[in-house]
MIDOSE-1310 file (N, C-alpha, C; in nm, 2 decimals, decimal comma, always signed):
residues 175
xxxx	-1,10/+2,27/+2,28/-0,95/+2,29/+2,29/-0,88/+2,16/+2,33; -0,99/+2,07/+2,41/-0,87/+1,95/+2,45/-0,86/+1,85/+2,33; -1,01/+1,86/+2,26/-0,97/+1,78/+2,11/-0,83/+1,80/+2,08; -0,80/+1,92/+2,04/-0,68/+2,01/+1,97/-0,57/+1,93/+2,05
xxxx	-0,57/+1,94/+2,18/-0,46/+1,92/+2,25/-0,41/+1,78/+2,24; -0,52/+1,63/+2,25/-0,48/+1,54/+2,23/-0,42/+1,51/+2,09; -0,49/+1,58/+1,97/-0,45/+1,53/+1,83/-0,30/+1,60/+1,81; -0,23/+1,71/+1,87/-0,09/+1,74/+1,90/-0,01/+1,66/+2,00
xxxx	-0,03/+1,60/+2,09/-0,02/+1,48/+2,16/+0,04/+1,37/+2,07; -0,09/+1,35/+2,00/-0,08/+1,16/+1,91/+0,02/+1,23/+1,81; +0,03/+1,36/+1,75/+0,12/+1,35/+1,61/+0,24/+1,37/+1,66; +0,26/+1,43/+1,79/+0,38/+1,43/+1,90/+0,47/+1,26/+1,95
xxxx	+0,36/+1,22/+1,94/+0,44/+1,09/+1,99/+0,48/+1,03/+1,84; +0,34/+1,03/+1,74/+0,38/+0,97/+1,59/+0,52/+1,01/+1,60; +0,53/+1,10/+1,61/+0,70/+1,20/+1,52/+0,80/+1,10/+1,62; +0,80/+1,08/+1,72/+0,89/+1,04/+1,83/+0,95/+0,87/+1,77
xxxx	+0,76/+0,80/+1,74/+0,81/+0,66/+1,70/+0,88/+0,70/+1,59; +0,90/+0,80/+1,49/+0,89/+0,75/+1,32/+1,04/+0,77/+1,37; +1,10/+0,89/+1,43/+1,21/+0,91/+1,46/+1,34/+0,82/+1,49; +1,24/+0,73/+1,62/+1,31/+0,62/+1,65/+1,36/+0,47/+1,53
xxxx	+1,23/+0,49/+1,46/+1,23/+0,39/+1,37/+1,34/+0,41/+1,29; +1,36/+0,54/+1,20/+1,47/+0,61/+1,13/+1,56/+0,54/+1,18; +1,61/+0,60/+1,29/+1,77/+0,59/+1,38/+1,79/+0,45/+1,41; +1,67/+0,40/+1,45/+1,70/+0,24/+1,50/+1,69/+0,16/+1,37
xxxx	+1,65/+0,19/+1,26/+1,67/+0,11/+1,09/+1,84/+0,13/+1,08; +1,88/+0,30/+1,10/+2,03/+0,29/+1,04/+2,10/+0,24/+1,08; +2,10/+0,15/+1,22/+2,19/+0,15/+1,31/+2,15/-0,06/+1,33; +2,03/-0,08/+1,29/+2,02/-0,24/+1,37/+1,91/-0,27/+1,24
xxxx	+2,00/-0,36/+1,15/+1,92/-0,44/+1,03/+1,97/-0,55/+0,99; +1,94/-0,61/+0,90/+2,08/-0,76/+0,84/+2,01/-0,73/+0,68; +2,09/-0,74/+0,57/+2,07/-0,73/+0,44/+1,97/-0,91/+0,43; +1,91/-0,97/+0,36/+1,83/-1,08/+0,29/+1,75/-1,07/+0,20
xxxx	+1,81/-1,12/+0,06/+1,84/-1,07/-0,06/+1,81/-0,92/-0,08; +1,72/-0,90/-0,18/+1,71/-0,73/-0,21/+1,66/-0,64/-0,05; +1,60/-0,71/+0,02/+1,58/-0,63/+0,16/+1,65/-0,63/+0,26; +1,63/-0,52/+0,32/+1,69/-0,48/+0,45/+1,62/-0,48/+0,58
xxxx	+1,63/-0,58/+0,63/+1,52/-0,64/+0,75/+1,56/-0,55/+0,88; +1,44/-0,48/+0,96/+1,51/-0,40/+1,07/+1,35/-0,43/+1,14; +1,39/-0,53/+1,29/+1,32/-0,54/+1,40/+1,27/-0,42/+1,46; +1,36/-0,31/+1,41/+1,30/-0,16/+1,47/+1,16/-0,12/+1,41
xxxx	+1,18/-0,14/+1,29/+1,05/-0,15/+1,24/+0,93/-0,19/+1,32; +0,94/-0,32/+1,36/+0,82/-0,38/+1,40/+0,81/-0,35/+1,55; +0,88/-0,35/+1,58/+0,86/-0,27/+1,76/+0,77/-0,11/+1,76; +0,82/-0,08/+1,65/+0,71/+0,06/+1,64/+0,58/+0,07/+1,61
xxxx	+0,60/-0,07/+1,51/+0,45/-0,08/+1,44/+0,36/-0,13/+1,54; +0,43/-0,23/+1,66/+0,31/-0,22/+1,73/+0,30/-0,13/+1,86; +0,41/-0,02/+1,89/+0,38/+0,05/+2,01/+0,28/+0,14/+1,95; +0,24/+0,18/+1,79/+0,22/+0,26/+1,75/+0,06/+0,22/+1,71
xxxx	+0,05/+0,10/+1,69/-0,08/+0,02/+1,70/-0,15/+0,05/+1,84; -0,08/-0,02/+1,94/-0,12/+0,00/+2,04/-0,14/+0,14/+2,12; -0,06/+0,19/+2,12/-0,06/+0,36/+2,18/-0,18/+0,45/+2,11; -0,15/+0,44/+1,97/-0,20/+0,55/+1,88/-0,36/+0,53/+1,78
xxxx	-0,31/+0,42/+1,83/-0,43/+0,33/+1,68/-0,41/+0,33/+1,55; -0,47/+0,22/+1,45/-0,48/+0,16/+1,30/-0,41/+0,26/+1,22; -0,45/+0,43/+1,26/-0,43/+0,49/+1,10/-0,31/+0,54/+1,16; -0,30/+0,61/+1,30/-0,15/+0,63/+1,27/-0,01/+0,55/+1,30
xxxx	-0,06/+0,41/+1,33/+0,07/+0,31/+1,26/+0,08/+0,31/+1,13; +0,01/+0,32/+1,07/+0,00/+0,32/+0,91/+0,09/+0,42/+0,87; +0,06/+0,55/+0,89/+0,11/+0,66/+0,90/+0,28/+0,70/+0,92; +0,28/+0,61/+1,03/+0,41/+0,64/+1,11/+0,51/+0,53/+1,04
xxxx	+0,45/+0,39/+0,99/+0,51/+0,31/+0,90/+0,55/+0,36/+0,76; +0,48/+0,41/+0,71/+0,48/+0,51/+0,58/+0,58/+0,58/+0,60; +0,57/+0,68/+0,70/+0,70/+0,79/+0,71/+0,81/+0,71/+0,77; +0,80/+0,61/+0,85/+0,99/+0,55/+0,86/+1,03/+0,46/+0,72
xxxx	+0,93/+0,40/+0,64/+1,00/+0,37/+0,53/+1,00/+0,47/+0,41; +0,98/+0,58/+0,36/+1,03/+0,66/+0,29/+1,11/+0,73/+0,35; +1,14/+0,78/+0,47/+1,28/+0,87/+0,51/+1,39/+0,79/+0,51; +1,36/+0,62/+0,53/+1,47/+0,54/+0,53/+1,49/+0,53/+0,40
xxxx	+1,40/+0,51/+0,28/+1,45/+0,49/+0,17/+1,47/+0,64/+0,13; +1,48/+0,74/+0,13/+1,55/+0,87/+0,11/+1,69/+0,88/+0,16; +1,68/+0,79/+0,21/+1,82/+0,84/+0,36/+1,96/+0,73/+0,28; +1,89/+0,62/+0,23/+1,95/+0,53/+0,14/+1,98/+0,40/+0,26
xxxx	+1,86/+0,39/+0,34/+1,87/+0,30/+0,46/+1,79/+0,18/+0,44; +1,69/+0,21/+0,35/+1,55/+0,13/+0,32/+1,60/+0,04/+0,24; +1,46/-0,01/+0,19/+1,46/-0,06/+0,04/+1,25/-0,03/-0,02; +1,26/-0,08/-0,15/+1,09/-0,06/-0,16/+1,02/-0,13/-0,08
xxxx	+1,12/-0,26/-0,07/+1,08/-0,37/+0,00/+0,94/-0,33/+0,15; +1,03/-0,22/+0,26/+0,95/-0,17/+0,35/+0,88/-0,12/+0,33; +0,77/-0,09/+0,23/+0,68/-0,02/+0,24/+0,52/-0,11/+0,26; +0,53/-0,26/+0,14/+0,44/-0,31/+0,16/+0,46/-0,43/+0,34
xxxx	+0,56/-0,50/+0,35/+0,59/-0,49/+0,46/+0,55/-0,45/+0,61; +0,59/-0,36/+0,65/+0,57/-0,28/+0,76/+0,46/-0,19/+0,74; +0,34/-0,13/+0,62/+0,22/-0,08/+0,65/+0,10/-0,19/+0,65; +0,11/-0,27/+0,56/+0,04/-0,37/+0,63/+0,02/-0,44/+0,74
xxxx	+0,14/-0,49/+0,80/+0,17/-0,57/+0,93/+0,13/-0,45/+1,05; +0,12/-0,31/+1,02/+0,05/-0,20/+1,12/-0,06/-0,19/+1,15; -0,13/-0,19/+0,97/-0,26/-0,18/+0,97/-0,31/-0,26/+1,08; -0,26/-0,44/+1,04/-0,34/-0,50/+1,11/-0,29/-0,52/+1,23
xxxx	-0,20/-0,46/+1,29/-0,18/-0,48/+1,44/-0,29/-0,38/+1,51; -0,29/-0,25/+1,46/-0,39/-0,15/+1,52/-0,52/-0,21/+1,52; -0,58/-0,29/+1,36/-0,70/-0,29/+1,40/-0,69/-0,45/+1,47; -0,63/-0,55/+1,48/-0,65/-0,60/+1,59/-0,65/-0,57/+1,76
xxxx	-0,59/-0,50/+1,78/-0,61/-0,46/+1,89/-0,72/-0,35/+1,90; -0,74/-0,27/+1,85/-0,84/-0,18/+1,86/-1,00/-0,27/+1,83; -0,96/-0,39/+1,77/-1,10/-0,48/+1,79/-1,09/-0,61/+1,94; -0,96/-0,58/+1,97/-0,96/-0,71/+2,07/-0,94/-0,62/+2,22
xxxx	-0,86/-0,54/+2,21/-0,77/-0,46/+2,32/-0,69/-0,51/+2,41; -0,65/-0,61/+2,30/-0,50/-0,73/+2,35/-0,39/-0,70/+2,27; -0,28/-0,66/+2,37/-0,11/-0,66/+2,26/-0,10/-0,76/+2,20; -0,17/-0,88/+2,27/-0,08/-1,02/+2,18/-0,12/-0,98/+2,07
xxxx	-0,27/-0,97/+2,08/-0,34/-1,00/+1,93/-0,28/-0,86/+1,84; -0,25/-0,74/+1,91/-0,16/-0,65/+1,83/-0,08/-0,71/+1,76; +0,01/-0,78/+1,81/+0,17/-0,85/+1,80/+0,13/-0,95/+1,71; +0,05/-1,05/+1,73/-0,04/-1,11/+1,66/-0,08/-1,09/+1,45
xxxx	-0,07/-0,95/+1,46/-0,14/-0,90/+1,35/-0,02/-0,84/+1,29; +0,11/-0,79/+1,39/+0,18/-0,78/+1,29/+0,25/-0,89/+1,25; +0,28/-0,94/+1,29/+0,33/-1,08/+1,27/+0,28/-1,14/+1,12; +0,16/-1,16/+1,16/+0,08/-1,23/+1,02/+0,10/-1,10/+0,86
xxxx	+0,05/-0,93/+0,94/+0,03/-0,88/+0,82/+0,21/-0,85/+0,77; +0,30/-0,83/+0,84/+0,42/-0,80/+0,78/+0,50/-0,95/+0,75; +0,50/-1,06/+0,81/+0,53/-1,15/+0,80/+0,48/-1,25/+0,71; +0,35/-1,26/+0,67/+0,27/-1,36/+0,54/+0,23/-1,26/+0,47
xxxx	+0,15/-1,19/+0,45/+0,08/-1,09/+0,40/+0,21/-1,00/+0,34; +0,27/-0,91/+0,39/+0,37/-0,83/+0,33/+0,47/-0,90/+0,28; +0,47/-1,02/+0,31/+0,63/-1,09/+0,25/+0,58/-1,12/+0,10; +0,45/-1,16/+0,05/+0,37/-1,21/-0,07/+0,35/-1,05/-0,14
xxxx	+0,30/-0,97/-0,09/+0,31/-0,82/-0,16/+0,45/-0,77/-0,17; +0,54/-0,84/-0,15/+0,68/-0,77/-0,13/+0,75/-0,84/-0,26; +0,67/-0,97/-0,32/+0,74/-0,97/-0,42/+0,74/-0,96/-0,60; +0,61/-0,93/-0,60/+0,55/-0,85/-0,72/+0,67/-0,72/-0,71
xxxx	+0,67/-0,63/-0,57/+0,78/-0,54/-0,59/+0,92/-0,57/-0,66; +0,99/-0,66/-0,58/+1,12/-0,71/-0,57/+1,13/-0,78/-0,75; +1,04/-0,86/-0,76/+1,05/-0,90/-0,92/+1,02/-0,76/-1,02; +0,96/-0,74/-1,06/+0,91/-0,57/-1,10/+0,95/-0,50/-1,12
xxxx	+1,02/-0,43/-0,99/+1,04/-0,32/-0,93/+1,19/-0,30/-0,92; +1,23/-0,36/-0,84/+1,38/-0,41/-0,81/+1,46/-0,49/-0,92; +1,37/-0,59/-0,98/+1,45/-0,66/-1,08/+1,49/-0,83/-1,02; +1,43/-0,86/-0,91/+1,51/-0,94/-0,86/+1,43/-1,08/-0,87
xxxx	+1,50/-1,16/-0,89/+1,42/-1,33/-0,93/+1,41/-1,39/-0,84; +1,37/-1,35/-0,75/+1,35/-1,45/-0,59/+1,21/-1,50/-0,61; +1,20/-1,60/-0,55/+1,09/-1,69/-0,53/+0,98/-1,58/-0,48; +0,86/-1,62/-0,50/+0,67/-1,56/-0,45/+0,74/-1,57/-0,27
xxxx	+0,77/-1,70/-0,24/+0,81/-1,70/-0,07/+0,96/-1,69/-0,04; +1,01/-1,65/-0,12/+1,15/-1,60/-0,06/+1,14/-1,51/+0,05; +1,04/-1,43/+0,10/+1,08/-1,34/+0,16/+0,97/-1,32/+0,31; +0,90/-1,43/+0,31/+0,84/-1,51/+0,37/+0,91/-1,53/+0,53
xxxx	+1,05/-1,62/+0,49/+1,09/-1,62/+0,60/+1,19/-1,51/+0,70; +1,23/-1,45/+0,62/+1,32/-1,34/+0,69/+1,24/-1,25/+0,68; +1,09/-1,22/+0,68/+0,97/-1,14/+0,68/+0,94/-1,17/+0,84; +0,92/-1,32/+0,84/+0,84/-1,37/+0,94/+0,93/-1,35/+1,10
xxxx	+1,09/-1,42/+1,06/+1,18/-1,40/+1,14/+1,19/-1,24/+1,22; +1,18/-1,14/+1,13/+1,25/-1,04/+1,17/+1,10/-0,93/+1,23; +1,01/-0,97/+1,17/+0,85/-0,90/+1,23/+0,82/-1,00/+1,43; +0,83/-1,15/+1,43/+0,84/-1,22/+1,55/+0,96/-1,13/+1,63
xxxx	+1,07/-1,13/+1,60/+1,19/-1,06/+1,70/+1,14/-0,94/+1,72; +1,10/-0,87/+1,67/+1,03/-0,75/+1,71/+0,91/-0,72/+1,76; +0,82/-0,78/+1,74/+0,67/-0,78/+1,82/+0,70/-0,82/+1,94; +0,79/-0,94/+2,00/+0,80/-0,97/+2,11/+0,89/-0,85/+2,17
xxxx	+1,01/-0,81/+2,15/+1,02/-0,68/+2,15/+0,96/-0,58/+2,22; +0,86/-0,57/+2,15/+0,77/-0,43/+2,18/+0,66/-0,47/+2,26; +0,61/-0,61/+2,29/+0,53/-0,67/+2,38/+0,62/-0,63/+2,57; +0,74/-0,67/+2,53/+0,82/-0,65/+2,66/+0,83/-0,48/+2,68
xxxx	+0,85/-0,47/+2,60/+0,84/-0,23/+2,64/+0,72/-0,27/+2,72; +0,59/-0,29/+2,62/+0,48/-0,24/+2,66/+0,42/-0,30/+2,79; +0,49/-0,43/+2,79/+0,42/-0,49/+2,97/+0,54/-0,41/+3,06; +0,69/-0,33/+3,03/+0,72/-0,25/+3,08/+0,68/-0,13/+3,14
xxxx	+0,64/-0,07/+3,05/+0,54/+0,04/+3,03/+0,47/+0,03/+3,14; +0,34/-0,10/+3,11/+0,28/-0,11/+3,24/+0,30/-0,11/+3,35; +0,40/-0,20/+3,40/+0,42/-0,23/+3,50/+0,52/-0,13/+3,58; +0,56/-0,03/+3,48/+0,65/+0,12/+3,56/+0,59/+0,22/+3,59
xxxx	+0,42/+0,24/+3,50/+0,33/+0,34/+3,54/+0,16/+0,31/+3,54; +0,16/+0,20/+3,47/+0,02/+0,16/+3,43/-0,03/+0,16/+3,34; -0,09/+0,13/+3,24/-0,13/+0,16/+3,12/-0,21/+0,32/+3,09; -0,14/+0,39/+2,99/-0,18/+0,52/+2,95/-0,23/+0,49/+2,74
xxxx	-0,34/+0,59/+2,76/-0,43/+0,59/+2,66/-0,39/+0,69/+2,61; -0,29/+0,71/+2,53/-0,26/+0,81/+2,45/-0,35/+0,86/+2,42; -0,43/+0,84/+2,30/-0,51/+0,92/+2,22/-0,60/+0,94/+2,30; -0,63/+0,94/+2,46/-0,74/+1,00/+2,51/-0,67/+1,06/+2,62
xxxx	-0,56/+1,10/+2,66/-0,45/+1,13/+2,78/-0,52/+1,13/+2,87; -0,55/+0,94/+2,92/-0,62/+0,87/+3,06/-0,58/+0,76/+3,05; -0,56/+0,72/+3,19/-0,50/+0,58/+3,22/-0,64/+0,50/+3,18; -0,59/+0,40/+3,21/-0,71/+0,24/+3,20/-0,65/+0,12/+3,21
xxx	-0,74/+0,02/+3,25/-0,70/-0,07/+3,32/-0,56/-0,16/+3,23; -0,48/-0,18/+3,28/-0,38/-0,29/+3,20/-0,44/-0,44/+3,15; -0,39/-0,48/+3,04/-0,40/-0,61/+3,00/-0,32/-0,66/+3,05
């Protein structure tokens, strides 16, 4: 039964980030060319890395960029973007059990890695003739403003209650 209990827990909080992510995309983004760059994004990806672990930032990045692109908030742009830059913030921290290196991972996967997958989309997809690294930098810009971001919640976090282990509902030691 406590199995049960925690995995309603983690899909409890999932729903909370993806929620925030929605509201905080419609409200706080800058257009740069065909995408819609939103720091909210990447604040989630890594509370969600770090709280929840690898698959449900994936998860939770998935569901804030199709409700945003349903909602007509998004673009296709967020998809390769922000699930990549999750993946590897979860599994860096779940191999290191450091936020930097969370922060770290998204940085690199949504900022290098998702800016180069984002434009096979954007040419393709979208139609749009921007450079292989057009998107590179307002990738890189807007994933950094947000990881630091969510580095400051989370040494918040700590330092207002201590560090808590979601997916096992028990404290442990802070980084």
């Amino acid at each position: 039964m406590e199995v049960l209990a925690v995995k309603v827990r983690t899909i409890a909080y999932s729903a909370i980030l993806i929620a925030f992510g929605v509201v905080g995309g419609y409200f706080i983004y800058f257009p740069i060319g065909a995408s819609k760059c939103t720091p909210v994004q990447h604040i989630i990806n890594v509370l969600a890395a770090v709280l929840l672990g690898p698959g449900y930032a994936v998860i939770s990045a998935f569901c804030i960029s199709f409700i945003r692109n349903i909602l007509g908030t998004g673009t296709l742009l967020a998809f390769p973007g922000s699930m990549v830059g999750a993946f590897l913030a979860g599994l860096l921290y779940k191999k290191t059990n450091s936020k930097i290196a969370a922060a770290a991972g998204e940085v690199f996967g949504t900022g290098i890695l998702g800016a180069l997958i984002a434009w096979p989309v954007a040419r393709f997809i979208l139609n749009s003739d921007a450079a292989a690294f057009f998107f590179v930098g307002p990738f890189l810009l807007n994933t950094v403003v947000g990881s630091v971001i969510a580095l400051v919640v989370l040494k918040a976090v700590d330092f207002a209650k201590g560090s808590v282990n979601i997916k096992e509902g028990r404290k442990e030691n802070s980084q």
